[in-house]
ChimeraX commands (.cxc) that place a marker at each C-alpha (Angstrom):
marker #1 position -45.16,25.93,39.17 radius 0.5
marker #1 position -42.29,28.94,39.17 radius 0.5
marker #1 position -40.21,26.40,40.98 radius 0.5
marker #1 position -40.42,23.47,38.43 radius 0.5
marker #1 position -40.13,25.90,35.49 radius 0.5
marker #1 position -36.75,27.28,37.17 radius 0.5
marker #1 position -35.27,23.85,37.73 radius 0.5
marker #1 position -36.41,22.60,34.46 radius 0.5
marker #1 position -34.52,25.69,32.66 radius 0.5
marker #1 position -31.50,25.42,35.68 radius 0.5
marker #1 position -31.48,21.69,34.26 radius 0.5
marker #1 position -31.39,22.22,30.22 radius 0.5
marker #1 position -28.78,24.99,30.92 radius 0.5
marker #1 position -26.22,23.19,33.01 radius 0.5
marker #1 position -26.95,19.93,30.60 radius 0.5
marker #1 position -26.42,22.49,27.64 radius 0.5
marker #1 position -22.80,23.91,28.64 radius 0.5
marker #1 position -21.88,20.23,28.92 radius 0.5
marker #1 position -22.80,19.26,25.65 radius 0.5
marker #1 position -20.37,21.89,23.60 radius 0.5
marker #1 position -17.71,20.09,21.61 radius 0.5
marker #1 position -14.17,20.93,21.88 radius 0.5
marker #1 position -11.63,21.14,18.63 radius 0.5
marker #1 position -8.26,20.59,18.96 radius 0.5
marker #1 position -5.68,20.30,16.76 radius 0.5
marker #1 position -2.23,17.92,16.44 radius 0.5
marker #1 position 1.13,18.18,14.78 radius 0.5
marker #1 position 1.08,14.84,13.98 radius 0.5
marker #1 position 4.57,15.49,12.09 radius 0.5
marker #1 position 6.05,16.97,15.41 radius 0.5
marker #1 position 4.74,13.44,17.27 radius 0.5
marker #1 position 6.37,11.25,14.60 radius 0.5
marker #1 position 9.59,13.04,14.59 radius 0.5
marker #1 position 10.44,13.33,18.09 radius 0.5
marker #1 position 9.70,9.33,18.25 radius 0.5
marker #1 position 12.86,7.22,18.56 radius 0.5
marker #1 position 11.65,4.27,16.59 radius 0.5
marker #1 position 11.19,6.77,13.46 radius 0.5
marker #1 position 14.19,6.28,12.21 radius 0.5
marker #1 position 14.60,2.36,12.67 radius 0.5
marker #1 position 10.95,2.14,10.70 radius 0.5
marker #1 position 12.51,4.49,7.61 radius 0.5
marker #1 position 15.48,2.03,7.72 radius 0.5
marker #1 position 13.41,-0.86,7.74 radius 0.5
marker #1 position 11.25,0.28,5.16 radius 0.5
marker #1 position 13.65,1.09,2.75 radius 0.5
marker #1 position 15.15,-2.20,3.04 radius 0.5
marker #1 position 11.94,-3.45,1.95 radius 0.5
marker #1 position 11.75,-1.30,-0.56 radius 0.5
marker #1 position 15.50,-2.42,-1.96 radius 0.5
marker #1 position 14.27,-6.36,-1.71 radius 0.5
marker #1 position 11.34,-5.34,-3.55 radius 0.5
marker #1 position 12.83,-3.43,-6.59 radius 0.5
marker #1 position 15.87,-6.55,-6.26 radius 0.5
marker #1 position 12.47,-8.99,-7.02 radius 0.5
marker #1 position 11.32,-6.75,-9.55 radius 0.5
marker #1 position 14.37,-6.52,-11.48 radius 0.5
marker #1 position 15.03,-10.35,-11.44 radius 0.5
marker #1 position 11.46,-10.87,-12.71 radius 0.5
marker #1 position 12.21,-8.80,-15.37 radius 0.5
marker #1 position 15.24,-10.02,-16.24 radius 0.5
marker #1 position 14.14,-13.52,-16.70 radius 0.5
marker #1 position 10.81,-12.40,-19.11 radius 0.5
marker #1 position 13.58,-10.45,-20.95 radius 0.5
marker #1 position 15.59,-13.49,-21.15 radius 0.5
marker #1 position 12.58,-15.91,-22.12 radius 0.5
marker #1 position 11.02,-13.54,-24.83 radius 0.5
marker #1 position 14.69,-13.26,-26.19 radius 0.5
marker #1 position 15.00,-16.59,-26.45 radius 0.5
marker #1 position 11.40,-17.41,-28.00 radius 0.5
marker #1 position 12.30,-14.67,-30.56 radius 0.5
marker #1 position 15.31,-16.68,-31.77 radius 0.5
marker #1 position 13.58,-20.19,-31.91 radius 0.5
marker #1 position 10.63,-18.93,-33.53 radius 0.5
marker #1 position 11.56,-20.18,-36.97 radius 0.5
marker #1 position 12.83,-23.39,-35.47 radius 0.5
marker #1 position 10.46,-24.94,-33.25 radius 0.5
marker #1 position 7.28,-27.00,-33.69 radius 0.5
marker #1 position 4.09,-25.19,-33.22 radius 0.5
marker #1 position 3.31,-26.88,-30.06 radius 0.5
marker #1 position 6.60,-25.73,-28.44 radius 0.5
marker #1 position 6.14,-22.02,-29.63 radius 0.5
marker #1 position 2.53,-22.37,-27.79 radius 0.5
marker #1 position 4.17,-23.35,-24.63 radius 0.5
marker #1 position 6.69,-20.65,-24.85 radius 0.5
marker #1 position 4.28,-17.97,-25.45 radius 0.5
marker #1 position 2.12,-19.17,-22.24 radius 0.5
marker #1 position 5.49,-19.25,-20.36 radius 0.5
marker #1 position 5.73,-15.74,-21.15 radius 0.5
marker #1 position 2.75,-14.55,-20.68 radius 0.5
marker #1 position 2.48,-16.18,-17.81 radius 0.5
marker #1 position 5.72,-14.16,-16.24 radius 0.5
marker #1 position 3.62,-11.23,-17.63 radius 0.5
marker #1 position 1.28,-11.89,-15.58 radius 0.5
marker #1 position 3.28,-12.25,-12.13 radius 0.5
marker #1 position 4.97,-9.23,-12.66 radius 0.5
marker #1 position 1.41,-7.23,-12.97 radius 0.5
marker #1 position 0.71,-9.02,-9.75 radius 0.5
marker #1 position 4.04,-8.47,-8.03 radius 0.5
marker #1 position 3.66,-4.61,-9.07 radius 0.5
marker #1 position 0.00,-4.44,-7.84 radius 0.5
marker #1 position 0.75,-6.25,-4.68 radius 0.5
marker #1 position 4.27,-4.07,-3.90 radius 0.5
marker #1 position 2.39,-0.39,-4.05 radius 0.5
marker link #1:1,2 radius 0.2
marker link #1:2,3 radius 0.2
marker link #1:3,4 radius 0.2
marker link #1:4,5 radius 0.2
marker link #1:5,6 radius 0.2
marker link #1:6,7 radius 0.2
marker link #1:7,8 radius 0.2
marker link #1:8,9 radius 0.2
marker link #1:9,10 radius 0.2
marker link #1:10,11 radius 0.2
marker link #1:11,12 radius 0.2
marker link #1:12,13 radius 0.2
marker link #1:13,14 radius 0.2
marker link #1:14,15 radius 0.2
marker link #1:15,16 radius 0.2
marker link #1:16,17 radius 0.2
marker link #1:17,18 radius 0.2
marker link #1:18,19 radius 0.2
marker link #1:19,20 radius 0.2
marker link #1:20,21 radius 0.2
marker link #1:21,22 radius 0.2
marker link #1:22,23 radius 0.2
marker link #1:23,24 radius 0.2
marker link #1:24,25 radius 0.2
marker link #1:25,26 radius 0.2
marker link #1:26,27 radius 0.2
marker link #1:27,28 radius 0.2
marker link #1:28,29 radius 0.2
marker link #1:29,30 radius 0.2
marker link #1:30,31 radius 0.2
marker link #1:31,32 radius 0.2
marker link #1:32,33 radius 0.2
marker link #1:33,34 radius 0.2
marker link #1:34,35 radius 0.2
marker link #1:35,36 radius 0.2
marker link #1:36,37 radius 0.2
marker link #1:37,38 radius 0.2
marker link #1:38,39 radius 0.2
marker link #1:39,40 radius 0.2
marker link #1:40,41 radius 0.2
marker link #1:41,42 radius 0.2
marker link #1:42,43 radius 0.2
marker link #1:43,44 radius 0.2
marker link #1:44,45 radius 0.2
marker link #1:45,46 radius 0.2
marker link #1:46,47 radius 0.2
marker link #1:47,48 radius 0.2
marker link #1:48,49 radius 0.2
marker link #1:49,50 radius 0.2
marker link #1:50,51 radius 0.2
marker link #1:51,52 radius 0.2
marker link #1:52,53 radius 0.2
marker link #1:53,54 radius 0.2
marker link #1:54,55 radius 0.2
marker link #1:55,56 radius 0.2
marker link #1:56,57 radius 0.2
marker link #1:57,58 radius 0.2
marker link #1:58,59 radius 0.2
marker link #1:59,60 radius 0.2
marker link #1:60,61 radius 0.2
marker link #1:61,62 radius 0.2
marker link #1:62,63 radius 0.2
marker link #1:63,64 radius 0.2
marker link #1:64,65 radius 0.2
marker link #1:65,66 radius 0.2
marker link #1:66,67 radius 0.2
marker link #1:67,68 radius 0.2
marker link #1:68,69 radius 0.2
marker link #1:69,70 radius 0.2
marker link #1:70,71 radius 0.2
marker link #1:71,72 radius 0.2
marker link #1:72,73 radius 0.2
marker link #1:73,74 radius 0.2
marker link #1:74,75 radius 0.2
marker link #1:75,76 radius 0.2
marker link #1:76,77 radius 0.2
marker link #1:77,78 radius 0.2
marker link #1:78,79 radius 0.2
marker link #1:79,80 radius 0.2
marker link #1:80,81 radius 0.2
marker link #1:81,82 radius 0.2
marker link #1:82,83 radius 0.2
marker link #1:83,84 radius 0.2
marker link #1:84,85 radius 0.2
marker link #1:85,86 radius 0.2
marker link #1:86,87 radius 0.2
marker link #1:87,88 radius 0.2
marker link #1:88,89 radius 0.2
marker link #1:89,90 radius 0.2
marker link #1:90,91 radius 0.2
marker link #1:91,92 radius 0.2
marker link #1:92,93 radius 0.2
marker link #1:93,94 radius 0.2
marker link #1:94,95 radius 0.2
marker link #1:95,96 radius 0.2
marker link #1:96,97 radius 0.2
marker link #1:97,98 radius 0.2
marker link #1:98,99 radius 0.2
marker link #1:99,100 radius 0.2
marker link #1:100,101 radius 0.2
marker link #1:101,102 radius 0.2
marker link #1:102,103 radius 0.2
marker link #1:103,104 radius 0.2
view
């Protein structure tokens, strides 16, 4: 009985000094920096970044353009071609909320 109540404690001791967790840490800024490709993803994500805020711009441009040009014919056109203009424009609105949720 002493036996089997030394191996049983021999056996939950060894099995406990396995089980203890170890905690390291990483410089995951260190890692990133000393990588070659770093700088070729910064280059090629600010190029994205450029072609987005080009898109951007254009979009705006061209609402700016339409809602300028809906203000001037407003007195002049039918009803039916200010409705069409309006959804035009509000549907540019609505691609540029789009473009600016999809580009973050």
């Amino acid at each position: 009985m002493k036996t089997i109540t030394t191996s049983l404690l021999f056996l939950f001791v060894s099995i406990a000094t396995f089980a203890q967790t170890k905690v390291g840490t990483v410089d995951s800024d260190y890692i990133l920096a000393s990588m070659p490709e770093l700088t070729e993803v910064q280059t090629n994500i600010e190029t994205y970044g450029g072609e987005l805020d080009s898109q951007f711009k254009e979009m705006v441009t061209n609402y700016q353009g339409k809602v300028n040009e809906f203000q001037s014919l407003t007195d002049t056109i039918s009803d039916a071609d200010r409705k069409a203009k309006q959804d035009v424009i509000v549907g540019i609105e609505q691609d540029i909320q789009k473009f600016r949720q999809n580009s973050q």
